[in-house]
TORKOL-4160 file (C-alpha; in steps of 0.2 Angstrom, whole numbers, padded with zeros to 4 digits, m for minus):
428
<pt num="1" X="0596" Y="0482" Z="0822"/>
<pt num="2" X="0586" Y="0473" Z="0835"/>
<pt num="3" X="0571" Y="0478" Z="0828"/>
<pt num="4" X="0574" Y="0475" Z="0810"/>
<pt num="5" X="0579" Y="0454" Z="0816"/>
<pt num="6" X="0561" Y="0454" Z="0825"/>
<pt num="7" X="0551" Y="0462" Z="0813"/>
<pt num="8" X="0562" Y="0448" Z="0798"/>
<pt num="9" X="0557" Y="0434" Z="0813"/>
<pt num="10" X="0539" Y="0441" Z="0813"/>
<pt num="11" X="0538" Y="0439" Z="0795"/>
<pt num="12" X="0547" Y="0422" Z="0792"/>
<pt num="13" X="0533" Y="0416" Z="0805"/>
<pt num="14" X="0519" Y="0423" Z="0795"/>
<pt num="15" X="0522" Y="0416" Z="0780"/>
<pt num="16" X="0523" Y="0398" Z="0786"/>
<pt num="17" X="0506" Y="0403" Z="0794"/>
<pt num="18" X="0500" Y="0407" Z="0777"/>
<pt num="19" X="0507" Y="0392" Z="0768"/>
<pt num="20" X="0497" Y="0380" Z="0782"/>
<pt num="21" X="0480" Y="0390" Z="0779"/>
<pt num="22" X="0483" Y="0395" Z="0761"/>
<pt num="23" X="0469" Y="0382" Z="0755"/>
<pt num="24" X="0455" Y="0389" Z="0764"/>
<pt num="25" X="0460" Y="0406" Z="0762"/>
<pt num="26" X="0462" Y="0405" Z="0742"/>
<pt num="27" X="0458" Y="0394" Z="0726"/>
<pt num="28" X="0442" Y="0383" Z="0726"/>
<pt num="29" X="0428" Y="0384" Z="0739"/>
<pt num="30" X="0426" Y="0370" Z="0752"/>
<pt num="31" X="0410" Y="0360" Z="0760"/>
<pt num="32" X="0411" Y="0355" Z="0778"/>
<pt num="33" X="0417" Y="0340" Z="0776"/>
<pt num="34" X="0431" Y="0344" Z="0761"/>
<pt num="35" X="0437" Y="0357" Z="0775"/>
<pt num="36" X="0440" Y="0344" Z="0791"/>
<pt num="37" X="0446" Y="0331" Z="0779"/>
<pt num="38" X="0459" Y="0343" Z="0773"/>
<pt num="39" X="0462" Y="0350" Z="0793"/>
<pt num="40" X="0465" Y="0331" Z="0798"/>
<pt num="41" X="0479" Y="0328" Z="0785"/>
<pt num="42" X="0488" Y="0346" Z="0789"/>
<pt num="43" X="0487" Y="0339" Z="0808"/>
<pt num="44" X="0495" Y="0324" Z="0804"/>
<pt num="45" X="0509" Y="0330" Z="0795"/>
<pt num="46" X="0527" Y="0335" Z="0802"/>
<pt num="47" X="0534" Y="0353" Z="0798"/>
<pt num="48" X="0548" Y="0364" Z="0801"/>
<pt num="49" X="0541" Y="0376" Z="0810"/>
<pt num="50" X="0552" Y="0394" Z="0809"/>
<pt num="51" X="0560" Y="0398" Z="0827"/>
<pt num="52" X="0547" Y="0383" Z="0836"/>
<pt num="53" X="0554" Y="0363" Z="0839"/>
<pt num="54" X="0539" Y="0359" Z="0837"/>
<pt num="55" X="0534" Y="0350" Z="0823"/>
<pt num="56" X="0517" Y="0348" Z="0821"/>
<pt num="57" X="0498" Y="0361" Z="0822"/>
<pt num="58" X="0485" Y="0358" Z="0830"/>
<pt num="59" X="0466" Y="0359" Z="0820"/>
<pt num="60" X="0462" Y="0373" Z="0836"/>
<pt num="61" X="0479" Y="0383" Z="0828"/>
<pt num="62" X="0475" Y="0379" Z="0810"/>
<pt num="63" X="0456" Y="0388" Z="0814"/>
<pt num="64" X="0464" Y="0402" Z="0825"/>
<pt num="65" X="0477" Y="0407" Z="0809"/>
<pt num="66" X="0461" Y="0406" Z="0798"/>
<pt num="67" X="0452" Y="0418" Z="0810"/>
<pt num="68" X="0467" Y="0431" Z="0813"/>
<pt num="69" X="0470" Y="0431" Z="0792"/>
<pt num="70" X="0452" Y="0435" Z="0789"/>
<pt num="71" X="0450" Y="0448" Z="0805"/>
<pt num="72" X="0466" Y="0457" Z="0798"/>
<pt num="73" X="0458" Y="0461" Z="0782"/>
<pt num="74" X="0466" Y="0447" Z="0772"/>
<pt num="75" X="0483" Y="0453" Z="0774"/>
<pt num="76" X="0500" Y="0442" Z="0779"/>
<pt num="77" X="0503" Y="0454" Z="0793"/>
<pt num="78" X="0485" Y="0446" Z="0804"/>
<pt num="79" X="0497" Y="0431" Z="0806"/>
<pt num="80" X="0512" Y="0437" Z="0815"/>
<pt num="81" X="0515" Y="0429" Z="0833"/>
<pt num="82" X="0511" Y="0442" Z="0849"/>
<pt num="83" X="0526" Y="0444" Z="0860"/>
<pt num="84" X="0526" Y="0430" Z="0874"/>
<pt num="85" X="0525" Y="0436" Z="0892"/>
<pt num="86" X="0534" Y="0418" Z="0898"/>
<pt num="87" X="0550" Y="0421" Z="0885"/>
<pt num="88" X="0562" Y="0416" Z="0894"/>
<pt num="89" X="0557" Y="0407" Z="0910"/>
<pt num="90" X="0557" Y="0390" Z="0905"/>
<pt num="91" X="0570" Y="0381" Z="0920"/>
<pt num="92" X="0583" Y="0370" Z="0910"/>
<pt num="93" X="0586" Y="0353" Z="0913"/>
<pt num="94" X="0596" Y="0347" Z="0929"/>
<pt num="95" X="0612" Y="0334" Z="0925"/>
<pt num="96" X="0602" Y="0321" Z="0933"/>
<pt num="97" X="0588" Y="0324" Z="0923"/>
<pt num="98" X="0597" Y="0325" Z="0905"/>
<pt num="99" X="0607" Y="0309" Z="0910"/>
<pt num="100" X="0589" Y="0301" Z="0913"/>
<pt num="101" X="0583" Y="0304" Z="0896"/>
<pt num="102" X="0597" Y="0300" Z="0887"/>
<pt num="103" X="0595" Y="0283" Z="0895"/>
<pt num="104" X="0578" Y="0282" Z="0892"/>
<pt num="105" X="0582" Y="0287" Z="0872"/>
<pt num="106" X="0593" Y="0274" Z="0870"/>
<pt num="107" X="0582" Y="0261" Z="0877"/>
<pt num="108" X="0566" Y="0268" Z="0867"/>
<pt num="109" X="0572" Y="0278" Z="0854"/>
<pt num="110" X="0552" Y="0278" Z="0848"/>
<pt num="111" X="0546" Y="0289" Z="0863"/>
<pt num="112" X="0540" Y="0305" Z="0860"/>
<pt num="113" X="0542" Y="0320" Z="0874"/>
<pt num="114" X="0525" Y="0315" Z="0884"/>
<pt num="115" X="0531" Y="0299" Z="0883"/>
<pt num="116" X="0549" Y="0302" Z="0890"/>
<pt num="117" X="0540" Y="0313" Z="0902"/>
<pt num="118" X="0528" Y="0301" Z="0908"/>
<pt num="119" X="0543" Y="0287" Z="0909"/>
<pt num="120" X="0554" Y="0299" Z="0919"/>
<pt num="121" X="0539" Y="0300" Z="0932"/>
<pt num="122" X="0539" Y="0280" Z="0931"/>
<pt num="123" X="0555" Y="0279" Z="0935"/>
<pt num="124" X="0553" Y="0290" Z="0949"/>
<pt num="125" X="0565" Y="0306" Z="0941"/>
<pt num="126" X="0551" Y="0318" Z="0940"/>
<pt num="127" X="0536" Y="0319" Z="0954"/>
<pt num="128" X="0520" Y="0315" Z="0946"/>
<pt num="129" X="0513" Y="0333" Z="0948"/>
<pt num="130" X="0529" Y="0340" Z="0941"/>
<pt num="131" X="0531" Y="0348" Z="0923"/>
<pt num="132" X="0546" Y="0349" Z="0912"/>
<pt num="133" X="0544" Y="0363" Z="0894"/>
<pt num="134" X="0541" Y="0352" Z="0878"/>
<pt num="135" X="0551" Y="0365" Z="0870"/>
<pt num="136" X="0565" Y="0364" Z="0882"/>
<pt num="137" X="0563" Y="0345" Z="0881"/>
<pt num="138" X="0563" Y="0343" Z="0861"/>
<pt num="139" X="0576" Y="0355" Z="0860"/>
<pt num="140" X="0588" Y="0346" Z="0871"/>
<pt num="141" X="0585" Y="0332" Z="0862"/>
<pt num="142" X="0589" Y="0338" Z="0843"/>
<pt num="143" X="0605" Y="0344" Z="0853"/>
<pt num="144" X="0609" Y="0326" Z="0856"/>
<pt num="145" X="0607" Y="0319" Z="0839"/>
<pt num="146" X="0591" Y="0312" Z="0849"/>
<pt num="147" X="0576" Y="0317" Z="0839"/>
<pt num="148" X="0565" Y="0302" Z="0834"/>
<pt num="149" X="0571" Y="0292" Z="0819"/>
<pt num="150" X="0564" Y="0296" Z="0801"/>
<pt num="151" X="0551" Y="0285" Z="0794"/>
<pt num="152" X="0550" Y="0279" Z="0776"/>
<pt num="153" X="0537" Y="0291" Z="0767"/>
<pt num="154" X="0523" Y="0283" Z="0756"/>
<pt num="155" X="0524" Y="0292" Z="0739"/>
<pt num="156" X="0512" Y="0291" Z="0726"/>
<pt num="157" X="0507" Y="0300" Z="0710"/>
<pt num="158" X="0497" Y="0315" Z="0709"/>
<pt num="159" X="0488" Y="0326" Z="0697"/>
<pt num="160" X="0480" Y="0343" Z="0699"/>
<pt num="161" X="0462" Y="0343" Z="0697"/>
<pt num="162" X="0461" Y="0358" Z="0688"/>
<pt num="163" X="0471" Y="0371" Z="0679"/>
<pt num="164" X="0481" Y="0385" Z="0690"/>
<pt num="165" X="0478" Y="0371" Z="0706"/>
<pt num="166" X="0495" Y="0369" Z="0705"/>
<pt num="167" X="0512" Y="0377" Z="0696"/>
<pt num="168" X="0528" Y="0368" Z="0697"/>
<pt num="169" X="0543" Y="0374" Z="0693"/>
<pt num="170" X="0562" Y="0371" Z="0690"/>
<pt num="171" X="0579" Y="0374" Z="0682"/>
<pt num="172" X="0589" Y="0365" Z="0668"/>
<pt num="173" X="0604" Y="0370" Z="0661"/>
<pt num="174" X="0606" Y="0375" Z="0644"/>
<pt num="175" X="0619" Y="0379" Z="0630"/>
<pt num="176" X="0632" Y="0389" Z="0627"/>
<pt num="177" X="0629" Y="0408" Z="0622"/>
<pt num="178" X="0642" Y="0420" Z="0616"/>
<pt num="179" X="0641" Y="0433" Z="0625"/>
<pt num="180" X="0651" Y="0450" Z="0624"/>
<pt num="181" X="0665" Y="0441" Z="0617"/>
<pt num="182" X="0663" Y="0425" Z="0629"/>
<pt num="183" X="0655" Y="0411" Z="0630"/>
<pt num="184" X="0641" Y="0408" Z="0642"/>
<pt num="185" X="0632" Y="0397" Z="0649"/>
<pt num="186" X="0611" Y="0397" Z="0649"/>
<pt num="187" X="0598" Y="0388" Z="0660"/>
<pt num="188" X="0580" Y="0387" Z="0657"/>
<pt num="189" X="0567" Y="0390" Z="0671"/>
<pt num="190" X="0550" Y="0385" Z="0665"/>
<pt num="191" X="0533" Y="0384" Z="0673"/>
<pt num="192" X="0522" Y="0368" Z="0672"/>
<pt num="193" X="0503" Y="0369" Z="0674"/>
<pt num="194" X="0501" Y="0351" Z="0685"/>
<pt num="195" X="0483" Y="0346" Z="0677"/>
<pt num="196" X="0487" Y="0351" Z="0657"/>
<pt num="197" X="0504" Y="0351" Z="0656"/>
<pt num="198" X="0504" Y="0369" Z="0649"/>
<pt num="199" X="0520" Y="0378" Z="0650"/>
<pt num="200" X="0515" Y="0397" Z="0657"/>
<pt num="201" X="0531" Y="0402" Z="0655"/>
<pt num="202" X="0548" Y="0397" Z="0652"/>
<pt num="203" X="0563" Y="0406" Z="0647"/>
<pt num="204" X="0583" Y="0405" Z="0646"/>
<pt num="205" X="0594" Y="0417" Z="0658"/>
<pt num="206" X="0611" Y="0419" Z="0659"/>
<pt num="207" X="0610" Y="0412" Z="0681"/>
<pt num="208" X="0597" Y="0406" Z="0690"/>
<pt num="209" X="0596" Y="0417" Z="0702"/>
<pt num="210" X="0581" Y="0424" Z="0713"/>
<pt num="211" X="0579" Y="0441" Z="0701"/>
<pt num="212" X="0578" Y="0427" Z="0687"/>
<pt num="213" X="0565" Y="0417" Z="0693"/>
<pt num="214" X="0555" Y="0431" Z="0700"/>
<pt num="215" X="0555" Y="0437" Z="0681"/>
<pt num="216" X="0548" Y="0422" Z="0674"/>
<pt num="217" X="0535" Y="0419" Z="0688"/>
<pt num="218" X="0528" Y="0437" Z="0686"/>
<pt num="219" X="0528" Y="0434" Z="0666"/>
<pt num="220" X="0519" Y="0418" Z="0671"/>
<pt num="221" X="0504" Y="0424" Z="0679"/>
<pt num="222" X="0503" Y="0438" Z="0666"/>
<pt num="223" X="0498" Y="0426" Z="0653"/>
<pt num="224" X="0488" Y="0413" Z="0663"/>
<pt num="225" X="0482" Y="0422" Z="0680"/>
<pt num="226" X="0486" Y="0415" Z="0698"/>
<pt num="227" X="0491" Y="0398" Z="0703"/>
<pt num="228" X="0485" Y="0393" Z="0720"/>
<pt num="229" X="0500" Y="0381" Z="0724"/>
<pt num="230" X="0517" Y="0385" Z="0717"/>
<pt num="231" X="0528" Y="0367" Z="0721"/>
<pt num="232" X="0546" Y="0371" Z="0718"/>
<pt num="233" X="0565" Y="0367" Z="0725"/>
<pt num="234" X="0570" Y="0367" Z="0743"/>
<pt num="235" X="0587" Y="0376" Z="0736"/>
<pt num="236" X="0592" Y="0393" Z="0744"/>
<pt num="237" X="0584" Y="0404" Z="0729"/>
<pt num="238" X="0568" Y="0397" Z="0730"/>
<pt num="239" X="0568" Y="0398" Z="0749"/>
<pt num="240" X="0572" Y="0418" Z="0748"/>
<pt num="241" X="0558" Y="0428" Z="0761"/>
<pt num="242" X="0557" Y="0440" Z="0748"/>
<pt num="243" X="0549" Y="0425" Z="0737"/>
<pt num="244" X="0539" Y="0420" Z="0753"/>
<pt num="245" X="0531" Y="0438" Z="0754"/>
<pt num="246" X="0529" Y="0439" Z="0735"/>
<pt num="247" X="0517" Y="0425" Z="0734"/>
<pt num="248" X="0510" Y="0425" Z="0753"/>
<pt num="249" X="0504" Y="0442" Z="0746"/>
<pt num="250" X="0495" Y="0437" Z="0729"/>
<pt num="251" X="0489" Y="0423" Z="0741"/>
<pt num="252" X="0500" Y="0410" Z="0732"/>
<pt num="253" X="0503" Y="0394" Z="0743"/>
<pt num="254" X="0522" Y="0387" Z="0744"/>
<pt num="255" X="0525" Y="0370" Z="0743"/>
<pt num="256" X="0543" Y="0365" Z="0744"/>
<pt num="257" X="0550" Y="0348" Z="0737"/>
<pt num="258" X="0560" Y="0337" Z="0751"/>
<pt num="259" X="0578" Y="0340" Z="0751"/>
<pt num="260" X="0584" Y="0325" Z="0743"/>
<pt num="261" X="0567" Y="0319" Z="0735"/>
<pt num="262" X="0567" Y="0326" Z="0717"/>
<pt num="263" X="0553" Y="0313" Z="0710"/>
<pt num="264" X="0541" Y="0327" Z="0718"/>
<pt num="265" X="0543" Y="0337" Z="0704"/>
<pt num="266" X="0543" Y="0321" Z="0691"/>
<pt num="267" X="0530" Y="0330" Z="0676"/>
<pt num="268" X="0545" Y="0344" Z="0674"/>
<pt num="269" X="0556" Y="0334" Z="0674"/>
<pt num="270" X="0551" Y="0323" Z="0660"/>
<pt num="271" X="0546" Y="0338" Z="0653"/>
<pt num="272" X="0565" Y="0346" Z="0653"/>
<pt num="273" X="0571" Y="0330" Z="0644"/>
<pt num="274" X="0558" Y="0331" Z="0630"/>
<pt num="275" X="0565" Y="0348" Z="0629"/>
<pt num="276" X="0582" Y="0342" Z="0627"/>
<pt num="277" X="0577" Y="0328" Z="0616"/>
<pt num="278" X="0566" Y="0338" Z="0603"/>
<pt num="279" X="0570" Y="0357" Z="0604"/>
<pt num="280" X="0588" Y="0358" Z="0607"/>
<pt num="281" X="0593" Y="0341" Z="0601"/>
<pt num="282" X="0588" Y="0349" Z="0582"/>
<pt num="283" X="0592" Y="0368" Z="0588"/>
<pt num="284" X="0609" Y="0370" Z="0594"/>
<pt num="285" X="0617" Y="0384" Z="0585"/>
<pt num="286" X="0609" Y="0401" Z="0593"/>
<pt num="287" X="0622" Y="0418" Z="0594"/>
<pt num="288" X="0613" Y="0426" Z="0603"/>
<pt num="289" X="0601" Y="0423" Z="0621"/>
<pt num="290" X="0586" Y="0433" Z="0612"/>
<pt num="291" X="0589" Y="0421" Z="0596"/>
<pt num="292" X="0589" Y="0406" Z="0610"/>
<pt num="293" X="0571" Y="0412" Z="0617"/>
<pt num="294" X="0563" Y="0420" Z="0603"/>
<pt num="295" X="0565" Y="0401" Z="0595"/>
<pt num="296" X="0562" Y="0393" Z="0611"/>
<pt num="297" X="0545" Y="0404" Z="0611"/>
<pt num="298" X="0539" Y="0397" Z="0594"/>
<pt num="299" X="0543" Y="0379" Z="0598"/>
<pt num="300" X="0532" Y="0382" Z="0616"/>
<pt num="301" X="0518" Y="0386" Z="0604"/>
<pt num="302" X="0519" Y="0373" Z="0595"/>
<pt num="303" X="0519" Y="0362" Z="0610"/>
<pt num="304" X="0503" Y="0366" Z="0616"/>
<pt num="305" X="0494" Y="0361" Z="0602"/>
<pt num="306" X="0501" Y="0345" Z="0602"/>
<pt num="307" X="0492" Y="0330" Z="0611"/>
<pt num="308" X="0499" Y="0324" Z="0626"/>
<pt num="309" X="0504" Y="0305" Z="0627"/>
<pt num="310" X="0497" Y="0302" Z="0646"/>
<pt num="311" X="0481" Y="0315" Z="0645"/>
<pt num="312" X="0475" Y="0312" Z="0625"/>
<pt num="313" X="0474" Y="0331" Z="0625"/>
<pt num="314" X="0482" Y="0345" Z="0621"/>
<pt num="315" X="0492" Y="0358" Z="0635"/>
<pt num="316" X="0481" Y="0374" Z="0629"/>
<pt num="317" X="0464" Y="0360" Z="0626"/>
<pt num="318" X="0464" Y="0352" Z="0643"/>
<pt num="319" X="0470" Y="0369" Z="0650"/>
<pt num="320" X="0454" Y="0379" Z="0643"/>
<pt num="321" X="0441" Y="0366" Z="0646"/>
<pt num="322" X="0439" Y="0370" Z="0664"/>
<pt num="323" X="0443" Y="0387" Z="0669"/>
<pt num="324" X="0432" Y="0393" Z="0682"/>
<pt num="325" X="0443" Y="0391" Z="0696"/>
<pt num="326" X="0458" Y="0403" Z="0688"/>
<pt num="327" X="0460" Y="0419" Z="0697"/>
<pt num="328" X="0466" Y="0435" Z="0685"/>
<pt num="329" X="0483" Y="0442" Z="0689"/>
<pt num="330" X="0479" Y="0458" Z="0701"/>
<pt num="331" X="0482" Y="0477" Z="0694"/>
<pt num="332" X="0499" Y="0483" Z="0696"/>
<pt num="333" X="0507" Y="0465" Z="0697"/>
<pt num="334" X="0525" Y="0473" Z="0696"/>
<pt num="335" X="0520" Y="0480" Z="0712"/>
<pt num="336" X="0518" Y="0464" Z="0721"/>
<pt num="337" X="0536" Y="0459" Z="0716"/>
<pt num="338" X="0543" Y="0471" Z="0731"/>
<pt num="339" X="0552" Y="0466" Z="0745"/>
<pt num="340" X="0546" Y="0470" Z="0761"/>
<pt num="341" X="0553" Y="0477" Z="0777"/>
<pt num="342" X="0546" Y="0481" Z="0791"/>
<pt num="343" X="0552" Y="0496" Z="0802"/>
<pt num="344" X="0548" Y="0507" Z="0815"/>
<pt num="345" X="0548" Y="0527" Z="0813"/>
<pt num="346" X="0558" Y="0538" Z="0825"/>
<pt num="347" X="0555" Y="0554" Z="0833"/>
<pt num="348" X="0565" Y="0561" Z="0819"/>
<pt num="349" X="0552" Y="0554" Z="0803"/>
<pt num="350" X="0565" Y="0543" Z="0798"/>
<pt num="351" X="0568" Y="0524" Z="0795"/>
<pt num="352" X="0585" Y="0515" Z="0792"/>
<pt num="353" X="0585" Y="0503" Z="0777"/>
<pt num="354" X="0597" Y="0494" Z="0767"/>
<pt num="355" X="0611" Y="0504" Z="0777"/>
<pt num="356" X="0602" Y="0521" Z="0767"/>
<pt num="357" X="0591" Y="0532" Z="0780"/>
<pt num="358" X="0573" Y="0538" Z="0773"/>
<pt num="359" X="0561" Y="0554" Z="0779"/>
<pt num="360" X="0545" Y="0548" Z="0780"/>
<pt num="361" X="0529" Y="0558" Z="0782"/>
<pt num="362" X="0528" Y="0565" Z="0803"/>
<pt num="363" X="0510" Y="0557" Z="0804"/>
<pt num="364" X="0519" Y="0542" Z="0804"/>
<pt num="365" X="0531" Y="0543" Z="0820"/>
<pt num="366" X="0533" Y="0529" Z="0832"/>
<pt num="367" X="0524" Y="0519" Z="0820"/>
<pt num="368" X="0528" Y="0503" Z="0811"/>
<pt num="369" X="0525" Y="0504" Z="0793"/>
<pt num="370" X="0528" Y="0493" Z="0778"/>
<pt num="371" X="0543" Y="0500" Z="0766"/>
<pt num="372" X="0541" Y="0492" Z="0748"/>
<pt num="373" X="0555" Y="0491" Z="0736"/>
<pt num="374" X="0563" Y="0481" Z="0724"/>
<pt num="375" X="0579" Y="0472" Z="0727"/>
<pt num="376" X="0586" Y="0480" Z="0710"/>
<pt num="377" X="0581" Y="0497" Z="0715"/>
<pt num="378" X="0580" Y="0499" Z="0734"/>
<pt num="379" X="0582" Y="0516" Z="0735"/>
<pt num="380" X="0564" Y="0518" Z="0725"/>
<pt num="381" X="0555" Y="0515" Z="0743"/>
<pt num="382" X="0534" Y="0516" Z="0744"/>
<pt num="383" X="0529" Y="0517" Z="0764"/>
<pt num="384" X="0512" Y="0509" Z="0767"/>
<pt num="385" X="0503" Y="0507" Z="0784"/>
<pt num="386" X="0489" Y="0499" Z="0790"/>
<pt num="387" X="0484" Y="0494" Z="0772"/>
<pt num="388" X="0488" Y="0515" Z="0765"/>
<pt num="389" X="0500" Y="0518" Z="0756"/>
<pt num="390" X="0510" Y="0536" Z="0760"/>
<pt num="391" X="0520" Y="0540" Z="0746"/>
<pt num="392" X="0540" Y="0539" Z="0741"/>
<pt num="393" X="0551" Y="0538" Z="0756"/>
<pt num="394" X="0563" Y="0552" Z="0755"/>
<pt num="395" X="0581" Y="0549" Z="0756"/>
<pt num="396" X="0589" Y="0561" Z="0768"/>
<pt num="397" X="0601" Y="0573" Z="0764"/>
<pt num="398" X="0615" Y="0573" Z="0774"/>
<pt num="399" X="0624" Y="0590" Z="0767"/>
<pt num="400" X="0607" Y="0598" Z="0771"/>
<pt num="401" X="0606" Y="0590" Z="0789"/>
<pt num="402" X="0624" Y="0593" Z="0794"/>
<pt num="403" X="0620" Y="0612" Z="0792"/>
<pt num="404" X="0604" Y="0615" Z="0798"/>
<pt num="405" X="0605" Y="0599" Z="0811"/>
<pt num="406" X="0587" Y="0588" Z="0815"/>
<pt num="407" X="0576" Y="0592" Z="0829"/>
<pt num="408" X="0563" Y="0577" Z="0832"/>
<pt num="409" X="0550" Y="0588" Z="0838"/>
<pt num="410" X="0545" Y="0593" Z="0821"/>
<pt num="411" X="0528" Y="0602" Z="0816"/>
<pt num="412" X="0519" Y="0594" Z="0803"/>
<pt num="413" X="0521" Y="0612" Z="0793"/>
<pt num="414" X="0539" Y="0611" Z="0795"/>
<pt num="415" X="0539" Y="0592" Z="0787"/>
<pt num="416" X="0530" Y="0592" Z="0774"/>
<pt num="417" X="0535" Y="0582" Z="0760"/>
<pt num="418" X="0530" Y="0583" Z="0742"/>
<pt num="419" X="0520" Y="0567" Z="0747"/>
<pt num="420" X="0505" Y="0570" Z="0757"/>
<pt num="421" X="0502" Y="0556" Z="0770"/>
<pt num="422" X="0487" Y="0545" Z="0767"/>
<pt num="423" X="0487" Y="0550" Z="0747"/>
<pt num="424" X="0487" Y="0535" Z="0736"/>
<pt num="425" X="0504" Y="0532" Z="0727"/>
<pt num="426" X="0500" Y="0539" Z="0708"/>
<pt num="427" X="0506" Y="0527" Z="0694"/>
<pt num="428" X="0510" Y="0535" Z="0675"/>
């Protein structure tokens, strides 16, 4: 269990990784100067770093996460952290110490932790040559409702330069569908294309859940090909890890809206009330949610012919007149919809997975592979390592195993599997 919350931990820390370097790994190409521009404003900003009180990256980070992406081959898994040989050591802060900064907090709330730590040798608490853990320091600090003081943010209006720059997305609730004898209520997630304003996709579902918005993203980039920016929500569903991996791995980069601060995502916004104001305002009386969609489908197409008020064009013209930059949607895209665990293979071949335990091939012992699923059918497991994939995991039987027993030094002849390890997973 252990393992399975480091190798969760691992990944969570990845995928932030990936969302700082995402624009020089993916999307347009950039000069020298494009590049440090773009590494100067990522240093400046403040992030929530996953398991870290730190809250900014250093431009020597930023280029060491570029370099460990690119020597892994491209892949998500370059950018999970080594094990630390000091975990653990930090000293804590004395009474008299924690006392000292809460004084000096009070009087300056400004001060950052150098500061404090440079006021606390001032003021004679610390010898000059002595050290105290940023991270130990910050995090005593957010314990104490001490953390420096929010300042106003400059907001501004944006526009994508070109198409698939940047996706945002959202939900708005729709009409009442009967149902199966009851009346249900709809909500519409759609897709906005930032620079045209073309909708890639957009559909009513009965929820809003993850499985529902990870429907109409895929249908989304089956039509138009891969954004490089998705900007959606900060709610729960849209900060699933499972959505994390599914676009760190189509080399998608995650923007999440401020909690709070919806006038991020203003274009969708006004474009959900132009939905309410000219397609259900005149259709309001569908039976059925395939009626609702099969309508909504025909009025979408009508929209994007139509010329947009703020750009003179319309969605589909502005959206086609500058393609160059918009990346095809990979083979096998259903494939990249897979959650992803990470676990390590026993003595016995087997893994343990959503509380099911899988036979794996033996060539793979004391390993940690990848196992592939998806959420809706997670006994349908693929095991892939070191970029291979090695088949179907087989569940065990445990009629068979309770009579014949297992014995973890197993020959490879004895374990074979109709899989053999290495060969590439066929698809019909």
């Amino acid at each position: 269990m252990a393992n399975d919350s480091k190798s969760s931990k691992d990944m969570e820390i990845a995928i932030f990784r990936f969302g700082i370097i995402s624009d020089f790994v993916v999307g347009a190409c950039l000069n020298y100067g494009e590049k440090e521009q773009l590494i100067r404003e990522k240093v400046s900003k403040k992030y929530n770093i996953p398991y870290s009180t730190q809250t900014t990256v250093s431009k020597s980070t930023i280029k060491s996460w570029i370099l460990d992406y690119r020597n892994a081959g491209n892949r998500i898994d370059g950018l999970m952290p080594n094990l630390r040989k000091d975990a653990g050591k930090f000293k804590s802060l004395d009474a008299t110490l924690q006392m000292a900064i809460k004084e000096i907090k009070k009087e300056k709330p400004d001060l950052t932790g150098i500061a404090i730590i440079s006021e606390l040798q001032h003021r004679k608490y610390l010898p000059l040559d002595a050290k105290i853990n940023l991270s130990v320091l910050y995090r005593f600090l957010k314990d104490e409702n001490l953390a420096r003081p929010k300042k106003i943010v400059d907001r501004r209006a944006f526009e994508a330069v070109s198409p698939n720059e940047l996706w945002q997305s959202d939900v708005m609730h729709g009409p009442y569908i009967t149902f199966q004898g009851k009346k249900r209520k709809t909500y519409l997630i759609a897709i906005l294309d930032d620079h045209s304003r073309l909708i890639p996709h957009g559909e009513f579902y009965f929820s809003e859940q993850l499985t529902d918005f990870k429907n109409c993203l895929r249908q989304a980039i089956e039509k138009r090909g891969l954004p490089q920016k998705l900007y959606i929500d900060n709610g729960s569903c849209y900060r699933a890890i499972n959505l994390e991996q599914i676009t760190a791995s189509l080399g998608i980069g995650v923007v999440h809206t401020p909690p709070y601060t919806p006038q991020g995502r203003g274009k969708i916004e006004r474009w959900f009330r132009y939905v309410r104001e000219n397609f259900l305002y005149v259709n309001n009386s569908f039976k059925t949610l395939d009626e609702l969609n099969e309508a909504f489908d025909d009025w979408i197409e009508s929209y994007h012919n139509k010329v947009h008020s703020t750009t003179k064009q319309s969605p589909l013209d502005r959206y086609k007149n500058n393609m160059k930059c918009v990346r095809p949607a990979p083979k096998y895209l259903i494939d990249y919809f897979r959650l992803v665990a990470l676990r390590r293979v026993k003595k016995d071949r087997t893994i343990r997975l959503n509380g099911t335990i899988f036979e794996v091939p033996v060539d793979l012992i004391d390993l940690k592979v990848e196992a592939k699923f998806h959420m809706e059918t997670p006994s349908d497991v693929e095991i892939f390592f070191d970029g291979r994939t090695y088949g179907k995991a087989i569940q065990l039987d445990k009629s068979v195993n309770f009579k014949v027993g297992r014995n973890t030094k197993i020959s490879t002849e004895t374990t074979k599997t109709n899989i053999e390890p290495g060969k590439l997973f066929e698809r019909n």
